[in-house]
C-alpha positions, 0 to 999 in steps of 0.5 A: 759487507756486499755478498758476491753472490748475485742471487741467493736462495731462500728457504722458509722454515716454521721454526727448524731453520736452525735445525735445517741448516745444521743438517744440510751443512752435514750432509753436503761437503765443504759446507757451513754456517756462516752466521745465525740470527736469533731473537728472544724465541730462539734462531730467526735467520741462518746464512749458510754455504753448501759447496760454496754456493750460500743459502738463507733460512727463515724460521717464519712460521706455518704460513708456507710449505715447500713443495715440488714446484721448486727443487734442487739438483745435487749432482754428485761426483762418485757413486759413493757420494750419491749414496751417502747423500741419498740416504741422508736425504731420503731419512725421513722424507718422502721418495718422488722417484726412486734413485735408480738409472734413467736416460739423463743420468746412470743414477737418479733419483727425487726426494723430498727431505723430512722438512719438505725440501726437494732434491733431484740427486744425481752422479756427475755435472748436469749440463754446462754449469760447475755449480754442485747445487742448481735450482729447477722450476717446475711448472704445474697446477695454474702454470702448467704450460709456461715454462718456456715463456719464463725462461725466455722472461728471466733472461731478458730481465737479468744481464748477463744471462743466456739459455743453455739448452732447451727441449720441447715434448714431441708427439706421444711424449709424457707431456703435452706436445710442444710444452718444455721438457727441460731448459737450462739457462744463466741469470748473473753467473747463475745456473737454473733449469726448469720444467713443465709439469707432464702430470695434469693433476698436481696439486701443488703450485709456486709459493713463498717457502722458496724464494731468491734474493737478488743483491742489489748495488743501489736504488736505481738497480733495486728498481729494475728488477722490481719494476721488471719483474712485477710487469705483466702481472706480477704481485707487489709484497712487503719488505723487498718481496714480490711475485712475478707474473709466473707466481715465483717469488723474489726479494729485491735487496739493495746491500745497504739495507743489511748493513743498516739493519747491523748497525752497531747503534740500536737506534739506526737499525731499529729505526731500518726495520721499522721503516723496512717493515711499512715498505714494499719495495725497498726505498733506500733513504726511506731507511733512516727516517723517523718512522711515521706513526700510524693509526689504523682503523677496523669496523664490523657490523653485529647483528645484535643490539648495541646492548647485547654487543657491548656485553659481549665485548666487554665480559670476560667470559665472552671475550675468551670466545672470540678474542682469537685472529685464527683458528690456532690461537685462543684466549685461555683467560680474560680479567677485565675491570671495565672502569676509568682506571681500571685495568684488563689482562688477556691471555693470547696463546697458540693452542698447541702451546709453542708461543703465547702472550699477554695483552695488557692495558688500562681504561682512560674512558668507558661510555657504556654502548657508545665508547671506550678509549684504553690504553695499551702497556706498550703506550699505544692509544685505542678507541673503540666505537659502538653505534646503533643501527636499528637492531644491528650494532656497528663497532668501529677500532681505531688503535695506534700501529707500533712498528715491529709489523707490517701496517697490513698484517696488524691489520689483518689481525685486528680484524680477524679478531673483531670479525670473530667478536662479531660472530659470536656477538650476533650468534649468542 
């Protein structure tokens, strides 16, 4: 089903969205949740509604914070409606400006909640708009400055839009002179305001825990918006994300990609997802095609003999050292029977001890410092390579992509891993 709403925000969590959607839904009035995604661990995706005005939260992971580059105006309409929000808000979390009378509001006041999500609460309408809740950019660190620039952008970019209001710091104002003190401006029915930063040092900056999806009709609509918005500077992502030239992000969404990824037949939508998972920009008749298999390969270059870095490769207790993509996740134990036929088993586990796994396969060829070929539990096929380079060792990863992550991120991860093999290899 087509959502009415044209741009919707949303939130990235680590794992509380859940939590957080059950909270925000209590605290504003008129408020739920409207459905809830989960897989295996738990809650993955929560659509909820605050007043009427629809949200969406996504329980990522650790990847992104919130800050106060982005924020959102509650306004209020009695003293007592302010006061039990303030307070529910401001448990737990962290007051940027104490709620007290300024020259925009007889009672204001800026709060971080405990998840990190800032509010601007005030008593009564914030300019032109009836919405209860509006967004505000504030722009700081890198984009300090340009305030006014991506408010003039956004609305040349969406139709219908307009500015409400724009005001400039003068001379001997907290902000630079000349630079915007506040905009309030309309994309598609949307109300928005933003801001320059009149404090020099913030060191905060715009990045993906808040992010808006603007719902598409079609293809020709999808590529509007993400050919407009990437323009001048703007960032290609994956899965329908991107970041504009002013470093907001946003996700272009054509309707039929949820529809295709509800679908009743397992096979319809997982086939979306997968293919979903390998694009940038959404292509919609990309959608049902097979998914194309994929190999991907890593290198790394050891300083250390091709004996040396075999052994370290393939030895259970060394593997335990190395067999890691970050910091956060370690290999508690390793059992390795290096033999056509033989099997290994790696523990992968966080190491504060939310999530972990077992990396399973068997060995179909082990040519000793030159080759080994394993296959994975999941079917996936995996060479790896070992060439002498003098006293320096070159090991080369070729592995089949399976299609429940981005291309790019299993990537990463692979060699991540096999950067740390090759540190410890030439370290030992």
């Amino acid at each position: 089903m087509a959502r009415a709403q044209k741009i919707t925000p949303f939130l990235w969590f680590d794992n509380q969205a859940g939590e957080a959607a059950a909270f925000y839904t209590s605290v504003f009035g008129k408020s739920k949740i409207l459905n809830t995604v989960r897989h295996a661990n738990g809650v993955s995706l929560v659509r909820f509604s605050l007043s009427g005005q629809e949200f969406t939260a996504l329980n990522g992971g650790p990847k992104f914070k919130f800050n106060p580059s982005i924020s959102f105006f509650a306004a209020c309409k009695t003293p007592a409606e302010l006061k039990r929000v303030w307070k529910a808000l401001s448990e737990g979390g962290f007051v940027m400006m104490p709620l007290d009378r300024y020259p925009w509001s007889p009672q204001y006041g800026w709060v971080q909640d405990k998840y990190g999500l800032s509010w601007q609460v005030m008593l009564g309408n914030f300019g032109s708009t009836r919405q209860k809740f509006m967004p505000c950019f504030l722009f700081t660190g890198p984009q300090r400055g340009l305030g006014e620039a991506a408010v003039r952008f956004y609305s040349e970019v969406f139709n219908p839009s307009g500015i409400a209001a724009i005001t400039r710091y003068g001379p001997g104002a907290p902000g630079p002179e000349g630079t915007l003190q506040y905009a309030e401006f309309k994309l598609c029915g949307h109300t928005f305001s933003a801001m320059d930063n009149p404090q020099p040092d913030a060191n905060y900056a715009f990045n993906e825990a808040v992010s808006f999806v603007i719902n598409c009709k079609g293809q020709k609509e999808v590529d509007y918006y993400w050919d407009k918005l990437i323009s001048g500077g703007g960032e290609e992502s994956q899965c329908a994300w991107l970041k504009d030239r002013f470093g907001i992000s946003w996700q272009v969404v054509p309707d039929a990609l949820p529809k295709l990824l509800g679908d009743p037949d397992p096979a319809v939508s997982q086939r979306a997802m997968a293919n979903m998972l390998q694009m940038k920009k959404i292509v919609i008749r990309k959608l049902k095609s097979e998914p194309k298999k994929a190999n991907i390969t890593v290198k790394t270059t050891v300083n250390a003999p091709v004996g040396h870095a075999w052994k370290c490769f393939t030895t259970p207790a060394d593997i335990e050292q190395w067999n890691a993509a970050s910091p956060d996740w370690h290999c508690p134990k390793a059992v390795n029977d290096l033999r056509p036929g033989g099997n290994f088993s790696y523990a992968m586990a966080a190491r504060d001890g939310s999530f972990g796994f077992d990396f399973d396969g068997s060995y179909d060829e082990v040519l000793e410092n030159k080759r080994i070929k394993y296959t994975i539990a999941d079917g996936r096929k995996v060479t790896v390579a070992f060439k002498a380079i003098g006293e320096k060792t070159e090991v080369e990863e070729t592995f089949e992509a399976e299609n429940t992550h981005p291309h790019a991120m299993q990537r990463e991860g692979w060699q991540a891993i096999l950067d740390n093999f090759g540190r410890h290899a030439g370290a030992t």
